[in-house]
N, C-alpha and C positions, 0 to 999 in steps of 0.2 A: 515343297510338294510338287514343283513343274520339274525336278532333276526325277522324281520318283515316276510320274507319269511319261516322261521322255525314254525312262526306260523301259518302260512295260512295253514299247513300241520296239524295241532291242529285235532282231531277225532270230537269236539264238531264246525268245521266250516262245513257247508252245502252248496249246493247249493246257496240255497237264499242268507247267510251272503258272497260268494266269490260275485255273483252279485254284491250286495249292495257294496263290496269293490271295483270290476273291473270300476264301476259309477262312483266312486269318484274319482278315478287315474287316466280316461279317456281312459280305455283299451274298445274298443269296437269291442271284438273276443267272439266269443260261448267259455263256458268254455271246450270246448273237444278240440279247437285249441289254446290253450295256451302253450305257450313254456317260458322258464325260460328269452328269452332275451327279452319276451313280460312287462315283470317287472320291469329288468334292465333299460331298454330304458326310461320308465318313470320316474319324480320326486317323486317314493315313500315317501321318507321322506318328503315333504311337507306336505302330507298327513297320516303320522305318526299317529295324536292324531286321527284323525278319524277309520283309519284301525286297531288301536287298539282298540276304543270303539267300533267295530265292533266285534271283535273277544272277547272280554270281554262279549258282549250281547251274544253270540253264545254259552260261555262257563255258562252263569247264564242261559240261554237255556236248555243247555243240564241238568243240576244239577236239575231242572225242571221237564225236561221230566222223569228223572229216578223216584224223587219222586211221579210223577204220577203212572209212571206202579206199584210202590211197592203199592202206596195204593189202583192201580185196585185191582193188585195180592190178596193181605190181604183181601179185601170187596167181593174178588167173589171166595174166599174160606169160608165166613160165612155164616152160615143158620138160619132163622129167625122162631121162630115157633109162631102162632097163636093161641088164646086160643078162 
């Protein structure tokens, strides 16, 4: 259970993907009232394979998003001339 909660702490988890986890475990608190025994108390590991496809999604996510900005960056640093 501590490799599972070490990852929910992951940079590429958001919002949305803790939702989408707190769903499945049956935690039903705003993510600003969560507390660590809010975790504990439930059967996370049942729910293992799923809050890790979450956090798997989160992380092909982010690897995502970054390729995007690089290729806004790169496209709106070039200029196009017209003949």
């Amino acid at each position: 259970m501590k490799k599972i909660i070490k990852e929910l702490k992951n940079d590429s988890v958001k919002e949305n993907h803790l939702k989408e986890i707190l769903q499945a475990i049956g935690i039903k608190k705003e993510i600003k009232e969560l507390i660590l025994k809010d975790f504990l108390d439930t059967e996370m590991l049942q729910f293992e394979k799923r809050i890790n496809d979450i956090i798997s999604q989160a992380a092909s996510q982010m690897i995502l998003e970054s390729m995007l900005n690089k290729i806004k960056e790169f496209w709106s640093t070039q200029s196009f001339e017209f003949f």
